[in-house]
C-alpha positions in Angstrom: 0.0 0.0 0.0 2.9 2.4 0.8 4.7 1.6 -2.6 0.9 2.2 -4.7 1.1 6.0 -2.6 4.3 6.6 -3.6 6.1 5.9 -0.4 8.6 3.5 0.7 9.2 1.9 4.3 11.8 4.5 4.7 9.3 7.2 4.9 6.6 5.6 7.4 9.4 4.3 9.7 10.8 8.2 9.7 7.0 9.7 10.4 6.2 6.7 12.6 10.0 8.0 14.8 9.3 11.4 15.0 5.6 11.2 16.4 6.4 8.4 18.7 10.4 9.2 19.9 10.9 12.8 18.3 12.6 14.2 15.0 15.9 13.2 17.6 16.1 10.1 16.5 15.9 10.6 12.9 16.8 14.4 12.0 18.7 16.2 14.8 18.3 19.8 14.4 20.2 22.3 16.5 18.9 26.2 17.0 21.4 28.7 18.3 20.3 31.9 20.4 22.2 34.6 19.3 21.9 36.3 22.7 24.0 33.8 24.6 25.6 32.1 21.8 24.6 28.5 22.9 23.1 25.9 20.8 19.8 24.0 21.8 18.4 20.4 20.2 15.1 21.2 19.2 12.8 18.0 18.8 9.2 17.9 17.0 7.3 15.1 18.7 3.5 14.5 19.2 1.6 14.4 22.9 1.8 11.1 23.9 -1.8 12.0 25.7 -2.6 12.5 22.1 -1.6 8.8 20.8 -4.0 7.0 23.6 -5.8 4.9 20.8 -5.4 3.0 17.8 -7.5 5.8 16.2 -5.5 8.5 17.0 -2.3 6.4 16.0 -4.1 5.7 12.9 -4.4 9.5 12.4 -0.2 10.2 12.4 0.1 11.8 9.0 3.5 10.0 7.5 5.4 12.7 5.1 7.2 11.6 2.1 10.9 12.7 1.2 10.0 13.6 -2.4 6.8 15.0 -3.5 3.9 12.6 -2.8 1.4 13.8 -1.5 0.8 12.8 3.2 -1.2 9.8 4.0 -2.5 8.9 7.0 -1.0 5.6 8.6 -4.4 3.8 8.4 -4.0 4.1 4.7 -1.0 2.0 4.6 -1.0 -0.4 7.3 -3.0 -2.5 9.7 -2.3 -2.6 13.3 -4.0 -5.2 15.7 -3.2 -6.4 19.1 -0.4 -9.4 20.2 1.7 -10.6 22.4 5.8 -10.1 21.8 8.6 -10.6 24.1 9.0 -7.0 26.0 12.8 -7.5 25.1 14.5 -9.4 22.0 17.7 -10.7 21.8 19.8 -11.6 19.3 23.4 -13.7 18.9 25.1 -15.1 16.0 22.2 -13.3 13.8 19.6 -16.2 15.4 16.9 -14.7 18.3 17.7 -15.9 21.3 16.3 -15.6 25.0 18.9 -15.1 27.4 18.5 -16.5 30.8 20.8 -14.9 33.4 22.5 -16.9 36.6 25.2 -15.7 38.9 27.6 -17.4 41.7 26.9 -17.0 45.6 30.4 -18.2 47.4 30.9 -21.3 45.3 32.9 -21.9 42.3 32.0 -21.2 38.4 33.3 -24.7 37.2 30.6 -26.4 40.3 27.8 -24.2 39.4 28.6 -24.6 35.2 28.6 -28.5 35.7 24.8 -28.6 37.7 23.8 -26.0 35.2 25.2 -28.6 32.0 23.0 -31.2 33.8 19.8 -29.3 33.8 20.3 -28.7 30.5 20.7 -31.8 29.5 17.0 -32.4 31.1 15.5 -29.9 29.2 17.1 -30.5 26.0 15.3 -33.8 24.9 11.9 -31.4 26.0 12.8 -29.1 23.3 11.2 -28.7 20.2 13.4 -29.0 16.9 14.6 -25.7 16.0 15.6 -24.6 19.8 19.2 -25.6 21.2 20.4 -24.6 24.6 23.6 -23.3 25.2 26.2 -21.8 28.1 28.0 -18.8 27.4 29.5 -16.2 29.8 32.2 -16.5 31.8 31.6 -20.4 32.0 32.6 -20.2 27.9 36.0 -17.7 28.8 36.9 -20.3 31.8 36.9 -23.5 29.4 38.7 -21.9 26.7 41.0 -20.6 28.8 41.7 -24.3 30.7 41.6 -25.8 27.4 44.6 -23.7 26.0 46.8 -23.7 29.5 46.1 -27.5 29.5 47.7 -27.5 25.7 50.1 -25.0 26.2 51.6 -27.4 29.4 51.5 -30.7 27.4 53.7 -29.1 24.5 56.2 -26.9 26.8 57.0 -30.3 28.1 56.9 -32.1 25.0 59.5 -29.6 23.6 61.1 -29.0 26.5 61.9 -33.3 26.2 62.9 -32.7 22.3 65.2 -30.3 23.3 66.7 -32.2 26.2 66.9 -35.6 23.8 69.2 -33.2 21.7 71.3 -32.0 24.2 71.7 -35.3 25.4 72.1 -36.8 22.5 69.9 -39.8 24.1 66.1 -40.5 24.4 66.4 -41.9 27.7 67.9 -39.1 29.8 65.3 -36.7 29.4 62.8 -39.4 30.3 64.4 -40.1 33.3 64.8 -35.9 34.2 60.8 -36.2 33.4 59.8 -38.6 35.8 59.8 -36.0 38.7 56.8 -34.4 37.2 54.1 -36.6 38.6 55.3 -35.8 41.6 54.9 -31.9 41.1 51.5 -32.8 39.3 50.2 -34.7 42.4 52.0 -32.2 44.6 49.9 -29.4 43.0 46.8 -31.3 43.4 47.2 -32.1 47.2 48.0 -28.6 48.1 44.9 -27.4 46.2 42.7 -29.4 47.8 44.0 -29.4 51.5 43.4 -25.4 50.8 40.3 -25.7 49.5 41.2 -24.0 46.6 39.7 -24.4 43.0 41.6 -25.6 40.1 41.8 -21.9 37.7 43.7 -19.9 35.2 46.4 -18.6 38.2 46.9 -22.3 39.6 47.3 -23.6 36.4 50.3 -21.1 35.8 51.7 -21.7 38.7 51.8 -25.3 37.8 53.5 -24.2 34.5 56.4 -23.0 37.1 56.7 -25.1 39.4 56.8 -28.2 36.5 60.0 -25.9 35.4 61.8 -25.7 38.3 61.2 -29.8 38.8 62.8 -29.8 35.0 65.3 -27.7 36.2 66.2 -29.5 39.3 66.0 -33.0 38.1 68.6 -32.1 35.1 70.9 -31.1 37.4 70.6 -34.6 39.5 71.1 -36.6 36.0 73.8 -34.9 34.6 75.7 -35.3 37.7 75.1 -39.5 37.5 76.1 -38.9 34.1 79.2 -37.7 35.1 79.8 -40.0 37.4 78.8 -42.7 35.5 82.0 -41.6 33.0 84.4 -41.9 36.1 83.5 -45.4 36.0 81.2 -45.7 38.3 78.1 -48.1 38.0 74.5 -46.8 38.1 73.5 -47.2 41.4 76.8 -45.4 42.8 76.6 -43.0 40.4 72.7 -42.3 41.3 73.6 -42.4 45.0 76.6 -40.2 44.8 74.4 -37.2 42.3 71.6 -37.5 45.0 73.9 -37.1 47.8 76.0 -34.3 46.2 73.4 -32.3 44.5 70.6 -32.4 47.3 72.4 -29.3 48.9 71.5 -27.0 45.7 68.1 -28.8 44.5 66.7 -28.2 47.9 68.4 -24.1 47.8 66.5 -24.2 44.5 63.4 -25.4 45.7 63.3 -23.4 49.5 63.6 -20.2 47.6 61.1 -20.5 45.3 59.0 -22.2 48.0 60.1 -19.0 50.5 59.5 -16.2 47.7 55.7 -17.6 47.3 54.4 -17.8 51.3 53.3 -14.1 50.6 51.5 -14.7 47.9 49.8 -18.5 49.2 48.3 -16.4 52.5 46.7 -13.7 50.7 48.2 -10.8 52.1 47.5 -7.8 51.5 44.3 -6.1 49.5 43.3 -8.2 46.8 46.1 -10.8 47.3 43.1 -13.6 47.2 43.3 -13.3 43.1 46.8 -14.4 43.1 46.9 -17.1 46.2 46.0 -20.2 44.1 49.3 -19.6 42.0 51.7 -19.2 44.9 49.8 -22.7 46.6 50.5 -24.6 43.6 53.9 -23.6 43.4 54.4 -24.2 47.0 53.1 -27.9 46.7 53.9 -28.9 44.0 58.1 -27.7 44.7 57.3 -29.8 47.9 56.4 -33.3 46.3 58.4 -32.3 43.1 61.7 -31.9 45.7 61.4 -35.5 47.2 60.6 -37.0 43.5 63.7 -35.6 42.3 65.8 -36.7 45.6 64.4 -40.4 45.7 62.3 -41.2 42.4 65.1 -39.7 40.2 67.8 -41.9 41.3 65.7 -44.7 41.2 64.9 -44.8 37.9 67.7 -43.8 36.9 69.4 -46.8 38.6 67.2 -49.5 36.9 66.8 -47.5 33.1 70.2 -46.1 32.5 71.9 -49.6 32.6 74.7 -49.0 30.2 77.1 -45.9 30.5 76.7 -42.6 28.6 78.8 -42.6 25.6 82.1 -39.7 26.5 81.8 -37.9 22.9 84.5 -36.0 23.9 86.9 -38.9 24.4 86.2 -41.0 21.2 87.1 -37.7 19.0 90.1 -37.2 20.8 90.7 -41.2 20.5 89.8 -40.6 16.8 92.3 -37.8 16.3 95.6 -39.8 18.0 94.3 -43.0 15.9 96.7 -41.7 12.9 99.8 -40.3 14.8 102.8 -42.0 14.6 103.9 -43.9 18.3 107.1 -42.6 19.1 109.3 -45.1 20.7 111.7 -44.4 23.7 115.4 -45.2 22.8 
């Protein structure tokens, strides 16, 4: 009907704005009084004690942007009466109703997994085109576990590549990796005798603490190595490397452990964000320390049965292989 009077949607949405929200919304206009210099918005809207029927409404006289002549709305559209959501949402370009919960002193990852199982009541109840799903923070905390989860397995996983190359073996850095159950398990315990949730700052402090295990456990097997080159067998050389390099693996560890106290108690304003990353650090250096004393050695003693190969010697065994022998007269 709008298109047979000349008009096009355009025009009755404009008429339609300024009678119900003011010529604001559509054409700002802006009148300055040359007494005071100041500029003043000056809206054209109609009574809204004049709109209180459909008649009245029917009466708004919608203008055209070219020369057509005014209708009246009645003239191009049909109103009735329905019911509508008062508010309509929309995500991904598909309507949507949102339905809002927060969290009252418990944990998102509790509170997301009873929420997952009422959904999965409701979701056989739903007709065909609906879906159900969880976005918020509940969506930020899974992505955010999901990629510190990946980002641990492949720091170690390159962190053993680049040990098998420095070591020119794939059984040394196996052995230097076996402390890091401990630290895992260490982590774990300390988080739960805290009564502290698993989250993004635990998980980084895992990420450190699984370093300084690395760290200390190298140490340990490079020693045996060592010793293991002096001719020792495996079991003296693991004795001797745990009794020699206990003194700096537990300086190591005590300092880091020392350095984070602070932070595992909270002190301070705001220091509850960062506690869960100074408790895993704290417990997972404890456990991680004693793996890399006892555990270490261990395995070391029944894995590592034949000797590391001394590179250095068979070059230089290599290079005196074509001298001449010189013969004492």
């Amino acid at each position: 009907m709008a298109d047979q009077a000349g008009l096009t949607e355009r025009d009755v949405a404009n008429s339609m704005f300024i009678s119900l929200s003011s010529s604001g919304q559509v054409a700002p206009n802006q009148w300055l009084n040359p007494k005071n210099g100041v500029s003043y918005q000056i809206s054209v809207q109609t009574p809204q004690y004049r709109i209180d029927s459909f008649d009245a409404l029917n009466r708004t006289p919608i203008t055209p942007a070219n020369d057509a002549s005014t209708q009246l709305l009645q003239n191009l559209a049909t109103m009735r009466r329905t019911s509508m959501p008062l508010i309509v949402s929309h995500y991904n370009v598909q309507p949507v109703f949102d339905i809002y919960a927060n969290v009252d002193r418990r944990d998102l990852g509790g509170v997301a997994s009873q929420v997952y199982k009422i959904m999965g009541d409701f979701k056989p109840k739903l007709p065909a085109s609906t879906s159900l799903h969880l976005r918020g923070q509940v969506e930020t905390m899974e992505s955010s576990f999901l990629r510190l989860g990946l980002g641990m397995v492949f720091a170690v996983l390159l962190v053993y590549l680049l040990m098998v190359i420095n070591f020119q073996s794939w059984m040394d850095p196996f052995i230097i990796l076996t402390a890091l159950p401990g630290a895992l398990s260490g982590i774990l315990w300390m988080l739960f005798l805290t009564g502290t949730t698993l989250n993004v700052p635990s998980l980084m402090g895992s990420i450190m603490a699984i370093g300084v295990a690395t760290a200390n456990s190298i140490l340990l097997v490079v020693f045996a190595n060592d010793e293991r080159m002096e001719g020792k067998d495996a079991l003296g050389a693991a004795l001797s490397a745990g009794h020699t390099r206990i003194r700096p693996v537990v300086m190591t560890a005590l300092a880091m452990i020392i350095g984070m106290l602070p932070m595992a108690f909270a002190l301070g304003e705001g220091g509850e964000q960062n506690a869960p990353l100074g408790r895993a650090v704290i417990g997972g250096l404890l456990v991680a320390t004693i793996s890399t004393l006892i555990f270490v050695p261990i395995t070391y003693t029944f894995l590592r049965s034949k000797p590391p190969i001394n590179k250095d010697k068979e070059i230089e065994e290599e290079a005196h292989e074509g001298e001449p022998s010189a013969e004492l007269l």
